[in-house]
N, C-alpha and C positions, 0 to 999 in steps of 0.2 A: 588431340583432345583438348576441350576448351577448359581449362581451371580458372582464369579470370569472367566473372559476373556482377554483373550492376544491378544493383536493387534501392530505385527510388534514386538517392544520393548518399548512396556506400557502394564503392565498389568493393567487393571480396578476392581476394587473392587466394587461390588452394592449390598454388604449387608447390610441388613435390610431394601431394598424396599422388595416389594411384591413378582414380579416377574422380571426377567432380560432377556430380548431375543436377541439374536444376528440377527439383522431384515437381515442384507443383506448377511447372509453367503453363501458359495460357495455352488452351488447348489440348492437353495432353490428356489423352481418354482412362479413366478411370473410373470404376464400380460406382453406383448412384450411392449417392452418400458418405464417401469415402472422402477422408480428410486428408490432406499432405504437409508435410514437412518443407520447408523453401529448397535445402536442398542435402542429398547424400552425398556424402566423402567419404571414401574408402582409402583407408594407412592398410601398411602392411599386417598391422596386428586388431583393428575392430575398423567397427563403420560408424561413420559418427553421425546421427541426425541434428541438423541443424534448423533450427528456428530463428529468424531477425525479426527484432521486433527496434519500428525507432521512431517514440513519438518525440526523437530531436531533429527529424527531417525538417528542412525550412519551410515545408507546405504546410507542415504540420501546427494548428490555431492553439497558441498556448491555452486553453480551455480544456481543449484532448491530451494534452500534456497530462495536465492536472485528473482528468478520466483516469489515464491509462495508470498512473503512480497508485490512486484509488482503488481500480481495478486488481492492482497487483495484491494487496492488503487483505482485501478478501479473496475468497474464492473463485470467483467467477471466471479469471484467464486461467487458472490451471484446471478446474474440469469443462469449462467450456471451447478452451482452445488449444491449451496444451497439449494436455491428456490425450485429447480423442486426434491431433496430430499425431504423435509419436504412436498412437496404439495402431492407429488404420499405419501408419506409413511400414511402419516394422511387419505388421498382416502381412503387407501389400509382396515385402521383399521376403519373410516368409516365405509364401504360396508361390514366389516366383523363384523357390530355390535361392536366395541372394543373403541369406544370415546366418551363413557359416563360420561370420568374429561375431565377439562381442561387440554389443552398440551401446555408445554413448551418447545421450540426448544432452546436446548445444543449446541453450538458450543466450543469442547474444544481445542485447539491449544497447540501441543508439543512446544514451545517456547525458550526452554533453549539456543540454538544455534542460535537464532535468535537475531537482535537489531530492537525490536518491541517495539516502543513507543505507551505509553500507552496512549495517543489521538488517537491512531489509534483503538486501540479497542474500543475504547469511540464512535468513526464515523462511524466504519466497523457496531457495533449494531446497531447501528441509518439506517444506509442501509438498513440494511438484515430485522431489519422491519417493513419496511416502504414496501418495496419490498415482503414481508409475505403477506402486507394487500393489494397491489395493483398490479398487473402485467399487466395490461390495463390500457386502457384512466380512466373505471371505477373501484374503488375498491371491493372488495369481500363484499359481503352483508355480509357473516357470517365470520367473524374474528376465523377460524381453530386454531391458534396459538395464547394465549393468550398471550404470551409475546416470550424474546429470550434472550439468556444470551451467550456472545463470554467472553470466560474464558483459563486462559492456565492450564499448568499443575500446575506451581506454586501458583497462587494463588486461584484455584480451592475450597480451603477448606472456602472461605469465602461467596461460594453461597454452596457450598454441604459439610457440613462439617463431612458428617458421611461416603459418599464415598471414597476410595483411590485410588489413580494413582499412582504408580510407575515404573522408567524405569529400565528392563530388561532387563538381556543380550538373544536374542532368540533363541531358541534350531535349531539347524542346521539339515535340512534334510541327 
């Protein structure tokens, strides 16, 4: 079983969960319209939905830097990208029998290149779920996401401390 994964330049480390899947890799058939999560990790006691987001990737034009910090402020990445990840990906596991723990929605943020105050990620969680638990006038009777943890790569090790993130130079086609 593969636990080591490279995305862009971070490689992800998820040994010694159970299983590690890469939910939205290229190709992989799924319902039209259906949004995925980068990837599921399965501990003995829930399953964690993981999202990377890193606008400190070196390709990445300090301009979209600047987007994405913006982006974060308002609304638009948590009911545009967020949200309807974790809601299709948890459906997806769901309908396929696969969410018999509780799931935790991962947000992890490449951060290094960024000037990202950490009240923001204090606010942006408080968003994202509050917005897990309600996307209408009424909230979801069944709370899918027990909780949601926005984390960078730096300080990562003090909610997962057995996982590694490190950034990579990535192999060139």
């Amino acid at each position: 079983m593969t636990t080591v994964f490279d995305e862009g330049s971070l490689r992800l480390d998820f040994s010694g969960c159970l299983n590690a899947e890469h939910f939205d890799q290229q190709g992989r058939e799924r319902p039209e319209g259906m949004k995925a999560v980068d990837y599921v990790v399965e501990e003995t006691e829930r399953l964690l939905l993981v999202e990377l987001k890193d606008p400190s990737d070196p390709q990445t034009p300090p301009a979209e830097r600047e987007k994405f910090l913006e982006r974060m402020k308002t609304k638009e990445m948590i009911y545009h990208e967020l949200v309807p990840k974790a809601r299709d990906s948890y459906c997806y596991l769901h309908l396929m029998k696969r969410d018999s723990k509780p799931c935790v929605y991962v947000v992890c943020i490449g951060s290094e290149s960024l000037s990202l105050d950490p009240a923001l990620l204090i606010n942006f969680k408080g968003r994202l779920l509050a917005r897990l638990r309600q996307e209408t006038e009424e909230p979801w009777v069944r709370e899918y996401v027990g909780d949601c943890v926005v984390l960078t790569v730096q300080n990562r090790t003090t909610y997962f401390p057995k996982y590694k993130i490190a950034r990579i130079t990535p192999k060139r086609a």
